[in-house]
N, C-alpha and C positions, 0 to 999 in steps of 0.2 A: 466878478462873474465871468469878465474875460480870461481872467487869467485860469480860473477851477475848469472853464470849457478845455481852455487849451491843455490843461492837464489832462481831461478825461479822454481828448482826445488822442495825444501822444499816450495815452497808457491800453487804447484800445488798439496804436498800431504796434505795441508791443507784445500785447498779446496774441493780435494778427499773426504777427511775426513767428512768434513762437509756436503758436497751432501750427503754422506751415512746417517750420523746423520739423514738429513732430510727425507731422502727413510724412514729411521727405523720409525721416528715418524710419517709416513705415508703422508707428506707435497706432493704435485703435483703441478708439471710447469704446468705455466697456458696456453700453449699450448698442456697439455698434459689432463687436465682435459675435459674428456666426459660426456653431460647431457643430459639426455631424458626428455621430457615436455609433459605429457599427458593429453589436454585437452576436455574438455564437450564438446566444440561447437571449433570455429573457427573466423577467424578475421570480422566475421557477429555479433558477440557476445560482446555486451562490457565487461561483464566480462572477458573473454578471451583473449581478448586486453590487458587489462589493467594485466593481468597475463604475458602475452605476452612482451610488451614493460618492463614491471621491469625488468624480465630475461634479455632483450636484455640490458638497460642499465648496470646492474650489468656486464655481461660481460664486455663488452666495457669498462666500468670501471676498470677490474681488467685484463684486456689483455688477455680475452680467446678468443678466434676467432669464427667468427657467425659461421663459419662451423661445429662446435663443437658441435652444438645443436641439438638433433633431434626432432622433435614434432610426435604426434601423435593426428589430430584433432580428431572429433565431436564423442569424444569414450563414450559413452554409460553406466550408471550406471550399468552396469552388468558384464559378462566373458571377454566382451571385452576388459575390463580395464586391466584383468588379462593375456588375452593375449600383450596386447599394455605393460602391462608391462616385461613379459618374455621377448618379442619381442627386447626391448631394452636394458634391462640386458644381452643378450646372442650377442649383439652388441655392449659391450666392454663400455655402461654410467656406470659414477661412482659413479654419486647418478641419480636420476630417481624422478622426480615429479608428482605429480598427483592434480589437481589443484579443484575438485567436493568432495563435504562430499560423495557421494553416491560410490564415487573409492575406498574410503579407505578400506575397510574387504577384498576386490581382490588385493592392494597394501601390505596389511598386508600379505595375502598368500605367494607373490612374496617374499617379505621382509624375510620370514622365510625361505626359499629355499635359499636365496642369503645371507650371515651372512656378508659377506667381502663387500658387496654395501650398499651406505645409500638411503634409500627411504623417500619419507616427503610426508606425505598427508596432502597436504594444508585445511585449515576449517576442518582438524577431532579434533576426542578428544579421540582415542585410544590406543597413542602413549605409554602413562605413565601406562595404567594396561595391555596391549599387552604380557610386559616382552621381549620385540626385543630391544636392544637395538641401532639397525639400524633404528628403524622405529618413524618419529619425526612426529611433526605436529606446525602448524605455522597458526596467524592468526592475522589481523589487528584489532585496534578499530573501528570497525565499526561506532560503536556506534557514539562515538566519532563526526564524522565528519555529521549520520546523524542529530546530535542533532544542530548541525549549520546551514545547510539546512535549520532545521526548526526555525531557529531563522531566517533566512533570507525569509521564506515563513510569519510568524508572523509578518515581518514589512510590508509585503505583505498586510497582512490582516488588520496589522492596520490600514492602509493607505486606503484602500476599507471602511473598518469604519467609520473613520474618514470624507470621504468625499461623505459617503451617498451611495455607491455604490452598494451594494448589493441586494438584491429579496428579500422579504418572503421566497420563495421556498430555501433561504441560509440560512435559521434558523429554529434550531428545535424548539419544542411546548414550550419550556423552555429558550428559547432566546439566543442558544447556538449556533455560527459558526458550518455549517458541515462543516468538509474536509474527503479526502478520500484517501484509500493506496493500491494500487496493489500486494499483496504479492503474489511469487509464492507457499510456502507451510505455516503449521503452526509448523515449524521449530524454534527450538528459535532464531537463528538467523535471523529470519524475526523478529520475536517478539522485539526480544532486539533492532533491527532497528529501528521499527515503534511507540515503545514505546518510543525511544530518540527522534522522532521526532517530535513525539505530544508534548513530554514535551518541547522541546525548540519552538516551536509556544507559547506552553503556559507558558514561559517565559515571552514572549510580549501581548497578549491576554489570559487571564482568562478563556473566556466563548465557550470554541470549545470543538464538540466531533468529535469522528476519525472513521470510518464506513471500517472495511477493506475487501475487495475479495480475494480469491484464484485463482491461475489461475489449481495451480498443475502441472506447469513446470515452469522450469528455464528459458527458452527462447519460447515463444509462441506471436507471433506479434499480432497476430488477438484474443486469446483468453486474450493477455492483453489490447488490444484496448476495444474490449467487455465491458471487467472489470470496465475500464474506463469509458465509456460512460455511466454504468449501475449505477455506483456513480455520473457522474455530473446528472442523469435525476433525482435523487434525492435530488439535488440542493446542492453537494458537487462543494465547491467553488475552493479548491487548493486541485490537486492529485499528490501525492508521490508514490514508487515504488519501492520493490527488485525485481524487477523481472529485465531481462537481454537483452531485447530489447527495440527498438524505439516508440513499440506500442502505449502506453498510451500518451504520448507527442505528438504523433501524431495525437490520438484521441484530446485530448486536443485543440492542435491549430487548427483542425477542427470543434469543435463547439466554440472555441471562432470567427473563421470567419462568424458563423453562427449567431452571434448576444450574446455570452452568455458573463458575465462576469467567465473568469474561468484562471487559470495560473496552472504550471506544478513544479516538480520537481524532476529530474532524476537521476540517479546512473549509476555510472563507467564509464562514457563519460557524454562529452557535449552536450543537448541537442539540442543548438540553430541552428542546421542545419536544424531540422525538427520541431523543433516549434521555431521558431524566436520570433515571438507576446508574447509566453507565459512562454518560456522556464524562471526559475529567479535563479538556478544555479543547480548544481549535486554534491551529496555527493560519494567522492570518495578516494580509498586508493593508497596509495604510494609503490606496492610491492618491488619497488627497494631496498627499505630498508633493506627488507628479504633474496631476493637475494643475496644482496650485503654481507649481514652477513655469509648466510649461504656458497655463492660460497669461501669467504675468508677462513671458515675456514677448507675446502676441501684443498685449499691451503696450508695452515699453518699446516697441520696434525692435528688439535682442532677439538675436539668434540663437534657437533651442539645442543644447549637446545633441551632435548624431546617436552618442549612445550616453545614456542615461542607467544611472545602476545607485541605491542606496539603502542602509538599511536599518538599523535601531538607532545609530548613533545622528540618525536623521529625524526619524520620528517615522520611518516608511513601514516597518513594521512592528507587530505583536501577537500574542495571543487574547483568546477568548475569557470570558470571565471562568475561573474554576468551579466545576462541578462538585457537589456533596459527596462524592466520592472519593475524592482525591486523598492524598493521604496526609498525615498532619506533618506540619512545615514546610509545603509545598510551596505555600506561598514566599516565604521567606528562603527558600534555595532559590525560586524563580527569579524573585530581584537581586537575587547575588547575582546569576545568573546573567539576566537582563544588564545588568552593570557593567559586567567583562565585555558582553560583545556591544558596548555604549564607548567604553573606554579602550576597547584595542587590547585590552588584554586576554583577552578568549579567541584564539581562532577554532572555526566551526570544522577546515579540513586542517588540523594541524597534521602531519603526515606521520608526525612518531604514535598516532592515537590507532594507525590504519595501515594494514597493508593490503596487498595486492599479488596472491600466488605465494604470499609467507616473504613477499620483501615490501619494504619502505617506500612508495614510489618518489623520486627524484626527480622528471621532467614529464612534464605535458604538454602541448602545443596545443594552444586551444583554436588557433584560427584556420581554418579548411578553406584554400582560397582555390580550388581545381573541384569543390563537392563531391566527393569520395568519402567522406565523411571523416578525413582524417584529418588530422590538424598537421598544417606546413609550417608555420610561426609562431610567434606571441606564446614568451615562455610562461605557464602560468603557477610555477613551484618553485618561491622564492624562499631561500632560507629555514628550509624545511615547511613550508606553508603552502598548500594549492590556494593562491588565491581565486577565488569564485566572484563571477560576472563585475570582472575589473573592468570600468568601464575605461581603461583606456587599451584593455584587449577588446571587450564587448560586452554588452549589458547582461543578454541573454545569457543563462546558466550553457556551461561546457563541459561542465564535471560529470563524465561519464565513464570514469572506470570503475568495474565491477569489483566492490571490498571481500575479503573473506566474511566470511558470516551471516551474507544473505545469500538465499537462493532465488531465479528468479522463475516461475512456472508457465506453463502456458495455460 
């Protein structure tokens, strides 16, 4: 009996021991870990959602409890972000989210005030020249998954080609499919979006150009329905979208009940709730991924990449399930598809697929360290390839030159 004490004893100061080990390197029970989640909008938004449910799965996944989360919805690209995020720092989160490019310089403020908290500003790109070494930034391929989208809107099109479908009013003077893009700003992140998705249409179809509006918000139903209708009356055939609501889909399956040949393709949810007829899938991201990375290594005492970038061949992004519309075989290009940019052998800006003024572009500098908005360093066109949000230029998309073939409207 003496001897099993003295065991249990020597095995409880071992353990002792080792908890401390883990305090020292900063590791947290994951009922111990607190996190604030500051977002744009709210479960009306699918981006927010989709920001939304990653969090919740990564928790669940790593045993933090839903309780544990705080949110702060529909907070405002301005002071409020700064207070939403004080607000949660001085309520005891241990890292603090902020999920809008436009939070990050008010997250940054918070971040400098708070040295002992880690802050991550999702979609920035200030993390690496800030100097906080608390303050990270994380962002999916976008790209990536809208460039499948539009390989799935391309068979779309093929298939209206093919069997005669189309209007005059669906070709330009030069015998070129329009389609059309909802962007909310001209952000490169819209760009680097809209420009993989033209290219993977024109994967499958050669002869399309891309016509895109602004809405100049993130979420506006009615000024992206607008948007929308003001490119199908143009005789755009298939409409895409960063923008962050139902609008355009909406719009969409309401003039296709009106008699139009016209289909849709949406981002960060499903559309087929509100376009049934027209909805043919949604390019969307997998943030559990990031989550999942980043809440582990809150856990584990590890220090999170300042910049953070991944994208199929991680599991961070895909598309939505296919709509009844779509055309046959779609599915089976998709997973060819999906496989190239799994295994590296598909680049999304390969440069020989794209020019710029009728030439091939050869160098881009994606890092702007004076804010001028031009890039001084960090070459991002290797071997004929623009690589996009390398994270060891930056997570955040760069890719902001204008391709032949789309136009952009006010």
């Amino acid at each position: 009996m003496k001897k099993l004490s003295s065991l249990l004893l020597a095995l409880c100061m071992v353990l002792s021991l080792c908890a401390g080990a883990l305090a020292d390197e900063g590791g947290i029970a994951p009922e111990d870990l607190k996190i604030g989640m500051v977002c744009i909008g709210d479960n009306n938004s699918g981006y927010d959602i989709a920001h939304i449910d990653g969090l919740e799965k990564a928790m669940e996944a790593l045993g933090v409890p839903a309780e544990n989360v705080t949110y702060k919805y529909n907070i405002g690209e301005d002071e409020t972000a700064a207070d939403a995020c004080y607000d949660l720092a001085e309520n005891g989160c241990q890292i603090i989210f902020t999920d809008s490019y436009g939070h990050q310089s008010y997250t940054q403020q918070v971040a400098s005030e708070y040295p002992e908290l880690t802050f991550v500003a999702m979609t920035g790109d200030q993390a690496a020249l800030s100097g906080l070494p608390n303050l990270k930034n994380a962002f999916t391929h976008t790209f990536e998954s809208r460039y499948v989208s539009g390989v799935v809107a391309g068979m779309k099109l093929a298939e209206l080609i093919e069997n005669d479908e189309l209007a005059d009013e669906n070709f330009d003077d030069d015998g070129n499919v329009k389609i059309g893009y909802v962007g909310a700003y001209p952000y490169a992140e819209v760009v680097s979006g809209y420009t993989a998705f033209f290219l993977g249409i024109r994967s499958i179809v050669e002869n399309v150009v891309m016509d895109v509006r602004y809405t100049n918000s993130w979420f506006d139903i009615t000024g992206e329905g607008e948007a929308a209708n003001a490119l199908m009356s143009d005789g755009c055939v298939i409409i895409s979208q960063h923008a962050d609501s139902t609008g355009a889909p909406s719009a969409v399956q309401a003039y296709h009940e009106a008699g139009h040949t016209v289909f849709c393709v949406g981002y960060n949810i499903s559309m087929l709730e509100v376009a049934p007829d027209v909805a043919l899938t949604s390019a969307g991201n997998e943030w559990s991924v990031y989550y999942t990375y980043a809440l582990q290594c809150m856990l584990d005492g590890d220090e999170i990449a300042t910049d953070w970038s991944a994208g199929y061949s991680e599991g961070a992004n895909k598309i939505f399930p296919l709509g009844d519309a779509c055309a046959e075989g779609t599915a089976e290009k998709v997973e060819e598809v999906e496989a190239g940019l799994t295994d590296g052998s598909l680049q999304v800006f390969d440069c020989s697929t794209f020019t710029v003024e009728g030439e091939h572009p050869e160098s881009f500098l994606a890092i702007d360290l004076d804010g001028d908005f031009n890039g001084d360093e960090g070459e991002a066109i290797r071997d004929g390839v623009f690589y996009e949000s390398d994270p060891e230029l930056r997570s955040a998309p760069y890719f902001s030159l204008r391709i032949d073939g789309i136009t952009e409207l006010s």
